[in-house]
N, C-alpha and C positions, 0 to 999 in steps of 0.2 A: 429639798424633796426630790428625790428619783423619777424616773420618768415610770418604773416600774410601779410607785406609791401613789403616782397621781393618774394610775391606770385606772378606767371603770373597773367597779369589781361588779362581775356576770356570777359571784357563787361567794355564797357567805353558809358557811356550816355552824351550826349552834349547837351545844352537848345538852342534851337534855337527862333525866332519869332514867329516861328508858330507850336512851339512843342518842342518835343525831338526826339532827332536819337540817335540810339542805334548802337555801332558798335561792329557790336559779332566778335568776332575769330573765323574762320571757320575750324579748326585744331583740335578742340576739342569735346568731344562731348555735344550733345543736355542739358542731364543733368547736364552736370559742368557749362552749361550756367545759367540755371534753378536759382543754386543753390548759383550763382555768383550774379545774378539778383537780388533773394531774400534777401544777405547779401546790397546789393546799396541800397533796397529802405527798409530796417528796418535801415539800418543808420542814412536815410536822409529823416523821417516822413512829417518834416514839408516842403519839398520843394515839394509833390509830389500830393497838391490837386488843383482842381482849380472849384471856385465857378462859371464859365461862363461857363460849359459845362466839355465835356470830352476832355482828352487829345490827337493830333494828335502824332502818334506815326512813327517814320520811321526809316524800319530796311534796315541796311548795312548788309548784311551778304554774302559777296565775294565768293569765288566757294562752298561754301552752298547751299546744295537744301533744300527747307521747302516747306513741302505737306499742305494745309488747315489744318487739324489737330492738326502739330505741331505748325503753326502760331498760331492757336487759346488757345494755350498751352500758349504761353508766353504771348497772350494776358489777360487770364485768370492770369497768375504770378502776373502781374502788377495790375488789378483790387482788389485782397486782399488788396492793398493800396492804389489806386487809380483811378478815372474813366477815363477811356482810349479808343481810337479805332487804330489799326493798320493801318493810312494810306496809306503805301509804303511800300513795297518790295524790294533793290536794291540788284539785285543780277548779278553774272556773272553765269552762270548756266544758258544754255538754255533747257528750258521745249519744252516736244514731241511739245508741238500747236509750240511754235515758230517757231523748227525745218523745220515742217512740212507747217507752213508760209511761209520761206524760201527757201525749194524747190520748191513752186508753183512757189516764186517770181524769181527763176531761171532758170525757165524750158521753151521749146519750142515749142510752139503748132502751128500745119501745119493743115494749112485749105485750101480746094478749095472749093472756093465758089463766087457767085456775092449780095452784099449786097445792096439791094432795097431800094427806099426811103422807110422811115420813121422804119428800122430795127437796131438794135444796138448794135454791136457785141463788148463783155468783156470779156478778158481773165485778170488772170494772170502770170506774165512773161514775154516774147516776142512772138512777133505773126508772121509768115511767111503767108501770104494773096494770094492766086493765085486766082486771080481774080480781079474785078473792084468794087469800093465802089461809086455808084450812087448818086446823091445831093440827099440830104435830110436824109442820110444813116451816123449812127457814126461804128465807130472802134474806141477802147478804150485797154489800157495794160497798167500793170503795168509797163513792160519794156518796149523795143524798137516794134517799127511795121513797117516792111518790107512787101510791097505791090506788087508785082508782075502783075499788071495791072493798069489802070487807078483812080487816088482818082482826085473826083468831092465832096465827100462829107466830112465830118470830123474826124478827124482825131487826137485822144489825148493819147497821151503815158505820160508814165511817172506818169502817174493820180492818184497817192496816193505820190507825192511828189517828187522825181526823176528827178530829174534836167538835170543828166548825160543821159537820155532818146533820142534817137532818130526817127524817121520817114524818110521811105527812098520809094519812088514809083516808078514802071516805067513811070509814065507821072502823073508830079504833077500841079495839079488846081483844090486844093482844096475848098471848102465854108471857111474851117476853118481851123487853124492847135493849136493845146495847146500839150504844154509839161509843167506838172508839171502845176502850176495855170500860164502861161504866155501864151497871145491867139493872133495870128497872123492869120488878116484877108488879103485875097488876096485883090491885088490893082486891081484899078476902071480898069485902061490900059489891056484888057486881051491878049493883041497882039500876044503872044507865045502860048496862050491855047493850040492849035492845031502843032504847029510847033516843040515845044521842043521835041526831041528824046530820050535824054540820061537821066538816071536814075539819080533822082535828092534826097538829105536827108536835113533836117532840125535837127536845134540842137541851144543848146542856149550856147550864148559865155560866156565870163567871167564877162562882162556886166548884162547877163541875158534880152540879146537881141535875136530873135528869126533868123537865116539867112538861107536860104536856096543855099545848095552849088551844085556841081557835087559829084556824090555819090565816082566817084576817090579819092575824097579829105578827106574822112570819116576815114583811117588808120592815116591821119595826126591829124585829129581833134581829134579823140575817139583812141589812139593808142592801148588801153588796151582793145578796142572792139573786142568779137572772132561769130562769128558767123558759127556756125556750122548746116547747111542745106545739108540735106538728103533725098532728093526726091524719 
């Protein structure tokens, strides 16, 4: 075995259907990739054109961060021998936006207010509501939304996908209620509108059916739910 055979390999390319994935070592640095890359594709001339366009390119590179620049660095590698465009990025490395994605989608915003027909209030995160949401009026989170007065009108958590989302009000009789894309219209029977007391939550089962319980029962349903309210 060659000294060159029993070299780490820092870049393994795989042909897929729809291109090649490159899966760099992220242990090493940027230029032994470079330079690892350039020995793959002067090996392997004839495997690396393609007369229907350019090639989609998809980088694996595990707790590696690559800033635009260096991407366009390796993109740039590859084009000396071939026409390419860097489709993907897979990284584990979360970038500031994500981070800072993440905190939104974490955080708790306390509002006192009454929301009017036809007003539309988006957060994201979870929403603590003091106040009543009027028909014809939305409330929208990315997390859960806790109402603190009466919902009449609609009512969508969860709304960028979030299934584990819930809605909890002091007196529920809504127009509408959505978690997540699943939309639960109130029944024609309104018999309780006015009569139910006790703070009621919505949540979707394991079905991805929409039920509306006594808000007692939400430690059992959501056990990993913390809500932390600070009036």
């Amino acid at each position: 075995m060659t000294s060159k055979q029993r070299k780490a390999q820092h870049v393994i390319i795989k042909g897929t259907k729809d291109g090649l994935t490159l899966l760099l070592d992220d242990q090493c640095s940027l230029d032994a990739l470079i330079h690892e890359l350039q020995d793959k594709l002067s090996e392997h001339p004839d495997t690396t054109s393609n007369v229907h366009g350019p090639v989609k390119v998809k980088l694996v590179i595990g707790k590696r961060y690559l800033d635009d620049i260096q991407i366009k660095e390796l993109e740039n590698t590859f084009s000396k021998e071939m026409n390419v465009i860097i489709d993907e990025v897979d990284s584990e490395v979360m970038t500031k936006a994500d981070a800072e994605e993440m905190k939104q989608n974490n955080q708790m915003t306390r509002i006192v207010k009454f929301i009017r027909s036809g007003q539309v209030l988006e957060v994201k995160g979870d929403i603590i509501l003091i106040g009543d949401v009027n028909p014809g009026a939305t409330v929208k989170a990315t997390g859960n939304i806790y109402i603190l007065g009466r919902l009449r009108g609609v009512a969508h958590a969860g709304f960028t996908g979030n299934e584990e989302a819930v809605i909890c009000a002091s007196s529920m009789t809504p127009s509408q209620l959505r978690i997540a894309s699943i939309i639960r219209r109130p029944p024609e029977n309104k018999e309780n509108e006015t009569t139910g007391q006790e703070m009621e939550c919505a949540y979707l089962n394991e079905e991805n059916e929409m039920l509306i319980d006594k808000l007692q029962k939400l430690s059992s349903i959501r056990p990993n739910l913390t809500m932390d309210i600070d009036l």
